[in-house]
N, CA, C and O atoms as a Tinker XYZ file with bonds, in Angstrom:
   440  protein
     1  N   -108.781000    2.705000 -256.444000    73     2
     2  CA  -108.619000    2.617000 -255.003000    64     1     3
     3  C   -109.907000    3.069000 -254.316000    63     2     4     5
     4  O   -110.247000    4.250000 -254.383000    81     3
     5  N   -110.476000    2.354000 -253.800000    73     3     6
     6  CA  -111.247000    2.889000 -252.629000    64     5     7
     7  C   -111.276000    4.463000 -252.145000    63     6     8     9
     8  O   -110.300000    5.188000 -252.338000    81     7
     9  N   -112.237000    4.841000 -251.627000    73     7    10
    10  CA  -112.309000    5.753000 -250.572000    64     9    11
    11  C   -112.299000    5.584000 -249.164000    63    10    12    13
    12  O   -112.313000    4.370000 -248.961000    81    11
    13  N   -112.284000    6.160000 -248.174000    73    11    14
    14  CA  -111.919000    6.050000 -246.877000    64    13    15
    15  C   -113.272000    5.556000 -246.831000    63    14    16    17
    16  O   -113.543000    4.375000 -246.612000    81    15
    17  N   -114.346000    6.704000 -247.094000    73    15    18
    18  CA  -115.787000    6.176000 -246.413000    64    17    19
    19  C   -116.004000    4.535000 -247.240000    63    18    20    21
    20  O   -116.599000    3.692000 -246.568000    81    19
    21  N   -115.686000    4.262000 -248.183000    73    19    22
    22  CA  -115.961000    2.732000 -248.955000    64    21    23
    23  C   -114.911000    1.922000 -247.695000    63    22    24    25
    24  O   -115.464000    1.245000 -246.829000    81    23
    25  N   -114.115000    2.002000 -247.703000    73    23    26
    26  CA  -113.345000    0.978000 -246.687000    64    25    27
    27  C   -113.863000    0.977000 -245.692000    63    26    28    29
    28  O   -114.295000   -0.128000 -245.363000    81    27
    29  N   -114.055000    1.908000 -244.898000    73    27    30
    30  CA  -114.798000    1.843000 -243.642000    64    29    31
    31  C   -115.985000    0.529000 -243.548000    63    30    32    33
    32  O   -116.062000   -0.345000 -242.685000    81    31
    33  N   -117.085000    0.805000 -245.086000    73    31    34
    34  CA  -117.979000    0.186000 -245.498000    64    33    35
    35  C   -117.507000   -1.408000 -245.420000    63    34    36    37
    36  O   -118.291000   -2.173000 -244.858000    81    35
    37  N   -116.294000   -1.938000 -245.943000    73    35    38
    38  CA  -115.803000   -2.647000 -246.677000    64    37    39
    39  C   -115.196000   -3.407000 -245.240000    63    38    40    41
    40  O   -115.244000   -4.636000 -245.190000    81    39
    41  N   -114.712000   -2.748000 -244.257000    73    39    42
    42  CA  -114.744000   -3.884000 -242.848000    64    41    43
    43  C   -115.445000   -3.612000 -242.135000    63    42    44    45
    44  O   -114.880000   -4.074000 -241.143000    81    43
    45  N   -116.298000   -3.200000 -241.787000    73    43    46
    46  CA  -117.265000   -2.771000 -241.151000    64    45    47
    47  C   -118.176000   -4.099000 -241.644000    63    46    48    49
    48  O   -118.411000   -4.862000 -240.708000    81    47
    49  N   -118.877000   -4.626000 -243.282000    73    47    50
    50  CA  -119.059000   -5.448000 -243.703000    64    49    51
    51  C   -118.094000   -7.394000 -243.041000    63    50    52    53
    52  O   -118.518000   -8.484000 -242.657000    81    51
    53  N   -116.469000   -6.651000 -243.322000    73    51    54
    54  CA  -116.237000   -8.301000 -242.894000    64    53    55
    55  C   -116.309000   -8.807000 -242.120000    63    54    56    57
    56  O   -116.337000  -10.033000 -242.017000    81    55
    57  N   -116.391000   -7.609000 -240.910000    73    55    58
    58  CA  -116.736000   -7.702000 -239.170000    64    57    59
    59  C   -117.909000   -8.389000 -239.290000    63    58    60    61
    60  O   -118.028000   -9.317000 -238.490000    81    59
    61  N   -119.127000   -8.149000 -240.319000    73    59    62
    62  CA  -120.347000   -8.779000 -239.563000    64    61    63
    63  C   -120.496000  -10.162000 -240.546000    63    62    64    65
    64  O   -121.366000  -11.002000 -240.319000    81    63
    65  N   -119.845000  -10.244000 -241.303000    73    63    66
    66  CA  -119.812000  -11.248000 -242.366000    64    65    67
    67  C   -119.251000  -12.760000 -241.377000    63    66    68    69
    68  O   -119.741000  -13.889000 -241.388000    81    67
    69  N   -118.129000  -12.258000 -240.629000    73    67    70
    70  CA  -117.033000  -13.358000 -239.981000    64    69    71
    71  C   -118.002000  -14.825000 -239.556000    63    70    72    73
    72  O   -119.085000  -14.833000 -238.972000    81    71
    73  N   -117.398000  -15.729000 -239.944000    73    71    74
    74  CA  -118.407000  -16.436000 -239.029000    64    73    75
    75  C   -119.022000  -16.644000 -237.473000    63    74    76    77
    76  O   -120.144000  -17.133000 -237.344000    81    75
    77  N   -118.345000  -16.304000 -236.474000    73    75    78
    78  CA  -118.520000  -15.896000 -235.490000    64    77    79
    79  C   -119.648000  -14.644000 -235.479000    63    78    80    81
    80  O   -120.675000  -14.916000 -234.858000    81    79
    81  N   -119.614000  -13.930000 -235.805000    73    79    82
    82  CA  -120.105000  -12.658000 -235.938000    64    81    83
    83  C   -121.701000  -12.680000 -236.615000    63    82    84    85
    84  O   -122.799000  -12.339000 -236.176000    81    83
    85  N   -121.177000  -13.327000 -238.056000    73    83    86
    86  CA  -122.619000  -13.956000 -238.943000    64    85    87
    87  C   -123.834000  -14.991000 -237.885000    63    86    88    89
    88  O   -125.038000  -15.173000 -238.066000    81    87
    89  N   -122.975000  -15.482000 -236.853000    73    87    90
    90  CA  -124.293000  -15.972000 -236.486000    64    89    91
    91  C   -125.105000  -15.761000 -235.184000    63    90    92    93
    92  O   -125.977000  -16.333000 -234.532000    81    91
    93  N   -124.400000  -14.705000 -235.156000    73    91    94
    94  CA  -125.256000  -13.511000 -233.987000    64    93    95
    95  C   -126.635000  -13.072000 -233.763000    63    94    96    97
    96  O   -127.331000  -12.782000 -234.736000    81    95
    97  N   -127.024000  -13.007000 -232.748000    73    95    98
    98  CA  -128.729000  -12.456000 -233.315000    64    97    99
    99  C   -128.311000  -11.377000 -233.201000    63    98   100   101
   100  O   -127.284000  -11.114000 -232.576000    81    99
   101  N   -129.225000  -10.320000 -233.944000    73    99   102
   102  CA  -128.841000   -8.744000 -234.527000    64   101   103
   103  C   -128.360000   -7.878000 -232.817000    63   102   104   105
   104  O   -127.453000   -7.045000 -232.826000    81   103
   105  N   -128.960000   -8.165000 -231.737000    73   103   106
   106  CA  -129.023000   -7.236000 -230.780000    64   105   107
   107  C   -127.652000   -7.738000 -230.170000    63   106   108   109
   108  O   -127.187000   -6.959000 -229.338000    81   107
   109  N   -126.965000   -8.795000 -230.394000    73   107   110
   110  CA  -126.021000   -9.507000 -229.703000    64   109   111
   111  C   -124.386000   -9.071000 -230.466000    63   110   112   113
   112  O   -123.322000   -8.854000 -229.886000    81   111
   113  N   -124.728000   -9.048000 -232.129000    73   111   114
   114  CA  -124.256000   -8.322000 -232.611000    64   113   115
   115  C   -123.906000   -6.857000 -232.706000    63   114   116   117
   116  O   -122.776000   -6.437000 -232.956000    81   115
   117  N   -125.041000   -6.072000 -232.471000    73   115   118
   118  CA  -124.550000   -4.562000 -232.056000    64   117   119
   119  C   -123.919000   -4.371000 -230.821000    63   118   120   121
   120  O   -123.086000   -3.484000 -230.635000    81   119
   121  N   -124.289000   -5.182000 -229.960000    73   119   122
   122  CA  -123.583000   -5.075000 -228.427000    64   121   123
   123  C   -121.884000   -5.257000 -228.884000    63   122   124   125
   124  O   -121.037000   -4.394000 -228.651000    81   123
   125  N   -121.732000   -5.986000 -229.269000    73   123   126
   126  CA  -120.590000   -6.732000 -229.854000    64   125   127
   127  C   -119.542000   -5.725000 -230.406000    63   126   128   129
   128  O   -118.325000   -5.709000 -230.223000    81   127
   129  N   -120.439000   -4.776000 -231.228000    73   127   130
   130  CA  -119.287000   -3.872000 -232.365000    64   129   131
   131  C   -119.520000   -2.348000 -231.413000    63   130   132   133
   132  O   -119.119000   -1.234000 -231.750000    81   131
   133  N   -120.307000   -2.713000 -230.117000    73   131   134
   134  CA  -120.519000   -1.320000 -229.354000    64   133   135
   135  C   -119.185000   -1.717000 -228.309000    63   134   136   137
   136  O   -118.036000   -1.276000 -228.262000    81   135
   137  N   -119.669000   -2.414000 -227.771000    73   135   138
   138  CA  -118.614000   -3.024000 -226.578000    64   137   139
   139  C   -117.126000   -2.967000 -226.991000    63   138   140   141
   140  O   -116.331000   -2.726000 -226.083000    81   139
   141  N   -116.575000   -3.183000 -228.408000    73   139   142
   142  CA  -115.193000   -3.570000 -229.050000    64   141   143
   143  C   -114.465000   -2.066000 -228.859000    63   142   144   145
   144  O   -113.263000   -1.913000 -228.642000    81   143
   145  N   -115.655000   -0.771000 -229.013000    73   143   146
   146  CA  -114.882000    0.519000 -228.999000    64   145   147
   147  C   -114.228000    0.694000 -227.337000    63   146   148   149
   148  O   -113.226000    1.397000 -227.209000    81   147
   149  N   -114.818000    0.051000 -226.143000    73   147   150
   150  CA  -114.517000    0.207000 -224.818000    64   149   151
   151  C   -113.294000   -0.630000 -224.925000    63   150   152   153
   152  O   -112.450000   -0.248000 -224.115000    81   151
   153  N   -112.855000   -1.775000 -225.741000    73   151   154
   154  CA  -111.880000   -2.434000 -225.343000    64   153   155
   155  C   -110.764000   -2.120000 -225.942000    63   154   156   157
   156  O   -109.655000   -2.505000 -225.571000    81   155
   157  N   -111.098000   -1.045000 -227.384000    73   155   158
   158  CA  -109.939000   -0.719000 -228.103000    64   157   159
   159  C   -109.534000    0.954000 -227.353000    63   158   160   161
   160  O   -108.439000    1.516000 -227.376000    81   159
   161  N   -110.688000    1.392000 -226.795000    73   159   162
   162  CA  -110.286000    2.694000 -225.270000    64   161   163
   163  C   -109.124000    2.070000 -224.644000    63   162   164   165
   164  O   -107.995000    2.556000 -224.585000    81   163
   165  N   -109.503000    0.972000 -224.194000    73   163   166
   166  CA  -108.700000    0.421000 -222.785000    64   165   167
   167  C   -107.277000    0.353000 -223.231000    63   166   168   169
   168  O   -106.383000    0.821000 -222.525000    81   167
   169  N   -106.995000   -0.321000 -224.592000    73   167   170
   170  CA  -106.128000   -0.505000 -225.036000    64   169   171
   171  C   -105.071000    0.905000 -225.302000    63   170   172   173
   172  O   -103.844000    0.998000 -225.298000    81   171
   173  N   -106.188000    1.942000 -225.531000    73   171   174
   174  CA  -105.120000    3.510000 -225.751000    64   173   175
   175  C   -105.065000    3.987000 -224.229000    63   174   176   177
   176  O   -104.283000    4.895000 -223.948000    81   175
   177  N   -105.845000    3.427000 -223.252000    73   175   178
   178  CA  -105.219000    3.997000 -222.252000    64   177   179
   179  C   -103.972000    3.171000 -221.704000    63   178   180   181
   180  O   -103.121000    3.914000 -221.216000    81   179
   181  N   -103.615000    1.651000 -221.660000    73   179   182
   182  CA  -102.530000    0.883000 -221.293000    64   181   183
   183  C   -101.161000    1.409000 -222.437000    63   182   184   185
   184  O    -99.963000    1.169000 -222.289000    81   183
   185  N   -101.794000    2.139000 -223.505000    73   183   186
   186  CA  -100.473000    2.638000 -224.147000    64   185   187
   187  C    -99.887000    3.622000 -223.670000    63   186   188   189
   188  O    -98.672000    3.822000 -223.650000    81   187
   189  N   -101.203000    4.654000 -223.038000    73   187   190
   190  CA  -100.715000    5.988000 -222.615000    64   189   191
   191  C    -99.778000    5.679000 -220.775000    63   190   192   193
   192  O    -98.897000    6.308000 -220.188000    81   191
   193  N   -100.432000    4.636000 -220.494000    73   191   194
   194  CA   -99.797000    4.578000 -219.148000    64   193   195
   195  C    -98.476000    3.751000 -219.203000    63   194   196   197
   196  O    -97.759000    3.698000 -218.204000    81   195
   197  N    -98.026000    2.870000 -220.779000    73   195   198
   198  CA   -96.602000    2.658000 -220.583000    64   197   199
   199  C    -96.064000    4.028000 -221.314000    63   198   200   201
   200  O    -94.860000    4.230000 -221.155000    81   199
   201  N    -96.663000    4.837000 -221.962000    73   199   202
   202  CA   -95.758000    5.911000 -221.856000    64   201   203
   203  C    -95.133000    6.740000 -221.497000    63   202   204   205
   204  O    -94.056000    7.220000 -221.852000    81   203
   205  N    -96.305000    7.075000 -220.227000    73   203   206
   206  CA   -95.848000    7.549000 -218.825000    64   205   207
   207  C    -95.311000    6.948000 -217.624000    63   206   208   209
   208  O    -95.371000    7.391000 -216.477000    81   207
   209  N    -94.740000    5.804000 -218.069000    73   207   210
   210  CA   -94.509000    5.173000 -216.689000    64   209   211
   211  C    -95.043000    5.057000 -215.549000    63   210   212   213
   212  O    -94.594000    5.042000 -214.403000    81   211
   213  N    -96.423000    4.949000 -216.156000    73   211   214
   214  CA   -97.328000    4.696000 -214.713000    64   213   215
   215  C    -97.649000    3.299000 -214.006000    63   214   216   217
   216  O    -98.517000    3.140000 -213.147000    81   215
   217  N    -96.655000    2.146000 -214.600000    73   215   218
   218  CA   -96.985000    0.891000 -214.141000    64   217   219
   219  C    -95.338000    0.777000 -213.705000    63   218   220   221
   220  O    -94.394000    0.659000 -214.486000    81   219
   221  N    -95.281000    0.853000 -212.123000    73   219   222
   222  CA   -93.655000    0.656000 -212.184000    64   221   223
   223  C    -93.341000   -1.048000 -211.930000    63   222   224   225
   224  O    -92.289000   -1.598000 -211.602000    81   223
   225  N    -94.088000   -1.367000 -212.091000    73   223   226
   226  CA   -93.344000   -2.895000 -212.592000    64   225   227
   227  C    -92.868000   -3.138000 -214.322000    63   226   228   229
   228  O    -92.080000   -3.978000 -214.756000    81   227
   229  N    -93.588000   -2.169000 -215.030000    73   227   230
   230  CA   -92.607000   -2.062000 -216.435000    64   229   231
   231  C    -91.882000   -0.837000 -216.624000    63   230   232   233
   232  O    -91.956000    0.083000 -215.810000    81   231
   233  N    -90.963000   -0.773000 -217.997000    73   231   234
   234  CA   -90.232000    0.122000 -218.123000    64   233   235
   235  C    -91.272000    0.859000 -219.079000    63   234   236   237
   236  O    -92.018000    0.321000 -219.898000    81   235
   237  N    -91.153000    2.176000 -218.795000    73   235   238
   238  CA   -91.963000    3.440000 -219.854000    64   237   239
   239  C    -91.325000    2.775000 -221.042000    63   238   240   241
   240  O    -90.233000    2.227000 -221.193000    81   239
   241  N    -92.641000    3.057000 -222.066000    73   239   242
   242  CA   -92.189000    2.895000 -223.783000    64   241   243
   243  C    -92.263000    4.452000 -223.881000    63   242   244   245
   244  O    -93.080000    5.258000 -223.435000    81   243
   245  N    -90.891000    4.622000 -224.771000    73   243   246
   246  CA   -91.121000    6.266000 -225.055000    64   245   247
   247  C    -91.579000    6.383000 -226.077000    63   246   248   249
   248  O    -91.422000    5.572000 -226.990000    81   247
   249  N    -92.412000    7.677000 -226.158000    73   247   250
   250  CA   -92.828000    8.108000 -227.268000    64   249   251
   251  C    -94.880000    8.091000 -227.135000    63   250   252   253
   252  O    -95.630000    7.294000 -226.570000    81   251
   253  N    -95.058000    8.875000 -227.637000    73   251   254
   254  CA   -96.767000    9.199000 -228.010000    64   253   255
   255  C    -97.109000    8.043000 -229.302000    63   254   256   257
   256  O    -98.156000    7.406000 -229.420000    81   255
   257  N    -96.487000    8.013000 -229.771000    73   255   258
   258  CA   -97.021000    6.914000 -231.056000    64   257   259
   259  C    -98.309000    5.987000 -231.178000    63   258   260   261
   260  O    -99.363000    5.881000 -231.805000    81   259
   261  N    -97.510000    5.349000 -230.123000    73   259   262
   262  CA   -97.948000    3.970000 -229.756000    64   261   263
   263  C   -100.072000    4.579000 -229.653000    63   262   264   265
   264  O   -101.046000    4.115000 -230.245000    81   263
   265  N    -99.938000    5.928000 -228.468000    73   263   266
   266  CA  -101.011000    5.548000 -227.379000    64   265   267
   267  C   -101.872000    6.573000 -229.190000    63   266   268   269
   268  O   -103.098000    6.668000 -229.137000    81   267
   269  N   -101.323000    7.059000 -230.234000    73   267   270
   270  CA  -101.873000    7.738000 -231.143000    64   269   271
   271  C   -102.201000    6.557000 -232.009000    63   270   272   273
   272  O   -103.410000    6.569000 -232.242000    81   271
   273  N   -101.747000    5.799000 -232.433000    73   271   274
   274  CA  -102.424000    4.074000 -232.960000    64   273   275
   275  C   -103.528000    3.651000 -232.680000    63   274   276   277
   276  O   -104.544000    3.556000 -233.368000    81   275
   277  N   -103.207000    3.242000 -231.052000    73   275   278
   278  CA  -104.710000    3.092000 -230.578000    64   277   279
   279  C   -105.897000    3.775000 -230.338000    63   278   280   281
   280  O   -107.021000    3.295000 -230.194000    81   279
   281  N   -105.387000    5.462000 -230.296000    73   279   282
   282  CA  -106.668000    6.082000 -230.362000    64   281   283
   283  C   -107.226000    5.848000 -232.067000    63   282   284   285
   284  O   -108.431000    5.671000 -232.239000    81   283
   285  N   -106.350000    5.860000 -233.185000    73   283   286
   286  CA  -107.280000    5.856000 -234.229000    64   285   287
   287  C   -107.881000    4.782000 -234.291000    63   286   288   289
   288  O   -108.879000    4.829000 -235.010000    81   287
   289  N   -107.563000    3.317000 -233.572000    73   287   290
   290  CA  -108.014000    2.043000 -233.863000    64   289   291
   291  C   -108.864000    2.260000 -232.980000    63   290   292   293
   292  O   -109.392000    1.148000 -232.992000    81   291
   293  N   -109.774000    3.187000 -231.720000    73   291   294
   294  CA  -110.686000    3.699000 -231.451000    64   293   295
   295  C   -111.831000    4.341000 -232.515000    63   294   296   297
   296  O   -113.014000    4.129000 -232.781000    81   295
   297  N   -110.827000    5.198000 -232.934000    73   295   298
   298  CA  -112.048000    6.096000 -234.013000    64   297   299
   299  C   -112.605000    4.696000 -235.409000    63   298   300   301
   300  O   -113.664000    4.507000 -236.008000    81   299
   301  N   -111.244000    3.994000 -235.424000    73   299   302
   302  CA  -112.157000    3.292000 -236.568000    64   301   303
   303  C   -113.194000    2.600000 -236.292000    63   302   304   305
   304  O   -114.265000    2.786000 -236.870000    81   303
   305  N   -112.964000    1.427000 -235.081000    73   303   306
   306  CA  -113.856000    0.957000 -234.555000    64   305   307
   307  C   -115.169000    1.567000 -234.111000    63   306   308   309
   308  O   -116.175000    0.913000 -233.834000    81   307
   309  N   -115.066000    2.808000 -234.073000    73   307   310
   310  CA  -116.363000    3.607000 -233.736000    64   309   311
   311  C   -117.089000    3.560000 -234.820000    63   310   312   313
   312  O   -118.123000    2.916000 -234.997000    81   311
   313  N   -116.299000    4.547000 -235.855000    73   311   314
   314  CA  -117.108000    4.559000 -237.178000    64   313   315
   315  C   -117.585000    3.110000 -238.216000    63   314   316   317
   316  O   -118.443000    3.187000 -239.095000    81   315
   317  N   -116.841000    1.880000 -237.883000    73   315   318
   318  CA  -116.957000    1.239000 -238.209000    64   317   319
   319  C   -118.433000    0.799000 -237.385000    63   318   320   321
   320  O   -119.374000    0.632000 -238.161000    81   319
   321  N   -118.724000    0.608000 -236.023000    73   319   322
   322  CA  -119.860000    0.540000 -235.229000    64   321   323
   323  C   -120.963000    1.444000 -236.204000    63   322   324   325
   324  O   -122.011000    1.023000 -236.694000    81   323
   325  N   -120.546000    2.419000 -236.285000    73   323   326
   326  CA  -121.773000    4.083000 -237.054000    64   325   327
   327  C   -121.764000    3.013000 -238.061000    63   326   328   329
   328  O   -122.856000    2.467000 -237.899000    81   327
   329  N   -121.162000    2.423000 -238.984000    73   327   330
   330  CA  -121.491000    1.744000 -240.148000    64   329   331
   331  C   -122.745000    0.620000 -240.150000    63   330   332   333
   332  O   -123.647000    0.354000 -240.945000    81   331
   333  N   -122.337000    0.117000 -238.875000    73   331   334
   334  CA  -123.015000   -1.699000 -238.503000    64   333   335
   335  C   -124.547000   -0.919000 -238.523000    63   334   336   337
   336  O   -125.383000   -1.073000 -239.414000    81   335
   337  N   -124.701000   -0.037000 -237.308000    73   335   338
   338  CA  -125.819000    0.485000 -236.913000    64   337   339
   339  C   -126.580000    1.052000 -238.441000    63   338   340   341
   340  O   -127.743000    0.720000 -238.669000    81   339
   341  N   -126.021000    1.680000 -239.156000    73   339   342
   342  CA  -126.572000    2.510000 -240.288000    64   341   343
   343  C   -126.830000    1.535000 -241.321000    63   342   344   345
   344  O   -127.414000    2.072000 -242.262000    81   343
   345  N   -126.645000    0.477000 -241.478000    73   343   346
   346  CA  -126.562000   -0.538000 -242.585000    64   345   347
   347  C   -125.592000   -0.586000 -243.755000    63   346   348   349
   348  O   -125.745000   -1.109000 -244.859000    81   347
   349  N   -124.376000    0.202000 -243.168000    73   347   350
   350  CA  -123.847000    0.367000 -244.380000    64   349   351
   351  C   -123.931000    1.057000 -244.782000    63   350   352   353
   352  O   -123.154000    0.867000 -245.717000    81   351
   353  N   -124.494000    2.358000 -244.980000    73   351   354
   354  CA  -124.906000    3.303000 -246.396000    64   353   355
   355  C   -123.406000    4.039000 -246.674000    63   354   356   357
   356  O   -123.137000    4.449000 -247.803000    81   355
   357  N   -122.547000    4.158000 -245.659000    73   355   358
   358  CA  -120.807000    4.746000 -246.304000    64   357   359
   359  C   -120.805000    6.108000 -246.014000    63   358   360   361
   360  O   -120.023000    6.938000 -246.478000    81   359
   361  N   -122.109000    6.390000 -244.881000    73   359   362
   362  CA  -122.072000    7.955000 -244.333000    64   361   363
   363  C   -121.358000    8.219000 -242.962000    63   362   364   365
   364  O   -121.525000    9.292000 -242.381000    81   363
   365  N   -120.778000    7.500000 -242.592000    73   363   366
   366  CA  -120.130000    7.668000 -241.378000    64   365   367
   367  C   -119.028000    8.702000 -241.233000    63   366   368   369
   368  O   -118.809000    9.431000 -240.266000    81   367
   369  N   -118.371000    8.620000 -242.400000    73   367   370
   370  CA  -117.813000   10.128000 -242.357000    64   369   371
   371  C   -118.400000   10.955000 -242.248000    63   370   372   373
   372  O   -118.010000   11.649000 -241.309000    81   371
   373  N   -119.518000   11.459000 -242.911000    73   371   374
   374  CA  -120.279000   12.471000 -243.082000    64   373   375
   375  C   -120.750000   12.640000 -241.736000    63   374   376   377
   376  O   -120.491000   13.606000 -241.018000    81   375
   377  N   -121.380000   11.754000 -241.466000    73   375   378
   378  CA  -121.969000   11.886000 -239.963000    64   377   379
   379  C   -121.102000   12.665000 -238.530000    63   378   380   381
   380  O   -121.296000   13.546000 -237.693000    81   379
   381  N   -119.981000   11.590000 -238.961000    73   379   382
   382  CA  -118.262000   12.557000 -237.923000    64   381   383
   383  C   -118.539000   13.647000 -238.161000    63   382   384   385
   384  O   -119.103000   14.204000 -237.220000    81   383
   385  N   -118.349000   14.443000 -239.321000    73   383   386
   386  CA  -118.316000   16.080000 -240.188000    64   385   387
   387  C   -119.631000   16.440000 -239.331000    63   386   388   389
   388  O   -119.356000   17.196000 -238.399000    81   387
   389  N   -120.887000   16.115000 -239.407000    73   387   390
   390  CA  -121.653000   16.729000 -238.922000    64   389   391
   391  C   -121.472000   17.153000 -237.598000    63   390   392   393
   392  O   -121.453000   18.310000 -237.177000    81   391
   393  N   -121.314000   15.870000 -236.849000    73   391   394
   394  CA  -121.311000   16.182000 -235.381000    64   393   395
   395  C   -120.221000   16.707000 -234.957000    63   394   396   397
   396  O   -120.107000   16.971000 -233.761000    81   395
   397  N   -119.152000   16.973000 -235.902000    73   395   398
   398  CA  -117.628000   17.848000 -235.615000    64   397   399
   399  C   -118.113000   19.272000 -235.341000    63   398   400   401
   400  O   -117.892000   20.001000 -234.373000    81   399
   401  N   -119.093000   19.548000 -236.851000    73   399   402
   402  CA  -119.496000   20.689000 -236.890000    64   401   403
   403  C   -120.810000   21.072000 -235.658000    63   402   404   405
   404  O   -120.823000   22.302000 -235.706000    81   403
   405  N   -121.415000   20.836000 -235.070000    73   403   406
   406  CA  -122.250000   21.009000 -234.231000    64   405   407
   407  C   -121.606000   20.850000 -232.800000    63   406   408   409
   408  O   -122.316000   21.156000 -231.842000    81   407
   409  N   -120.223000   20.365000 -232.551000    73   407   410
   410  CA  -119.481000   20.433000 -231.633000    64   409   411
   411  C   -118.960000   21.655000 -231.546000    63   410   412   413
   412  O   -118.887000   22.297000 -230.498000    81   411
   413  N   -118.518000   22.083000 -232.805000    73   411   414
   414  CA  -118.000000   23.709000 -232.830000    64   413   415
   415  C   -118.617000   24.438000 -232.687000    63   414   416   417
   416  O   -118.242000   25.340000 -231.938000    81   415
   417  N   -120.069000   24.529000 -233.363000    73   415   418
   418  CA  -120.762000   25.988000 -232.958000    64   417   419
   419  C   -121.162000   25.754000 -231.793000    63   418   420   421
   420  O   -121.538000   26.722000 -231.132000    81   419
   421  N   -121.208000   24.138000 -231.074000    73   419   422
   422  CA  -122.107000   24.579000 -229.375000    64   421   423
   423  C   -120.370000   25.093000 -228.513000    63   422   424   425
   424  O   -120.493000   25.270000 -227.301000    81   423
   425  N   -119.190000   25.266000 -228.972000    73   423   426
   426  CA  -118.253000   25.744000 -228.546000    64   425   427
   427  C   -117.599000   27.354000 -229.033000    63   426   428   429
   428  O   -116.499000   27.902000 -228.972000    81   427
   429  N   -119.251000   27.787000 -229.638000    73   427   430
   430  CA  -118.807000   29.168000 -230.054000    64   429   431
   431  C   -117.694000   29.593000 -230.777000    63   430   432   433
   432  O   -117.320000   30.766000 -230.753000    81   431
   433  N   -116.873000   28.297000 -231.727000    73   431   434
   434  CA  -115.820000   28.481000 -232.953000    64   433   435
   435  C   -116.208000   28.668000 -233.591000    63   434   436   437
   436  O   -115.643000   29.605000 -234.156000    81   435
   437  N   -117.579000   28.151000 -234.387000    73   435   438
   438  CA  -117.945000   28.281000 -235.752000    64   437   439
   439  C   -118.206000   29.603000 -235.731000    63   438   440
   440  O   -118.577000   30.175000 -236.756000    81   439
């Protein structure tokens, strides 16, 4: 089985492989896998606002679930982006870990 950081690698790859995608010029392409994290945002915020019933022309969906889906289909798409940009090398986890950790000590936890 794979590892998380190899999968990441592993669509992160079919994303740029797709044909659509494959025939991108490189700068049109990064825009592409930069821009996708704003639309998969948008998407966890329209979850969080049918959860709260903030659209009263629909009915609230109950439950956090939903708007917790789309935030990870945020984080993947991010790290999957950290992948495009990096060439692949399968450090994008590592990279998260780093900047997790440098988030904490500039928050005086570490």
């Amino acid at each position: 089985m794979m590892s998380t950081a190899e999968q990441l690698v592993a669509l992160s790859q079919w994303i740029d492989q797709a044909p659509a995608n494959a025939a991108r010029d490189r700068e049109a392409a990064l825009w592409g896998r930069v821009a996708k994290v704003a639309e998969e945002s948008g998407e966890a915020i329209a979850a969080l606002i049918a959860a709260t019933g903030q659209n009263p022309r629909k009915p609230a969906v109950p439950g956090l679930d939903p708007v917790v889906e789309e935030l990870l289909d945020v984080a993947i798409t991010a790290l999957g982006a950290v992948e495009h940009i990096t060439g692949h090398r399968g450090d994008a986890l590592d990279l998260l870990a780093a900047k997790v950790d440098r988030v904490v000590t500039r928050a005086g936890l570490a």
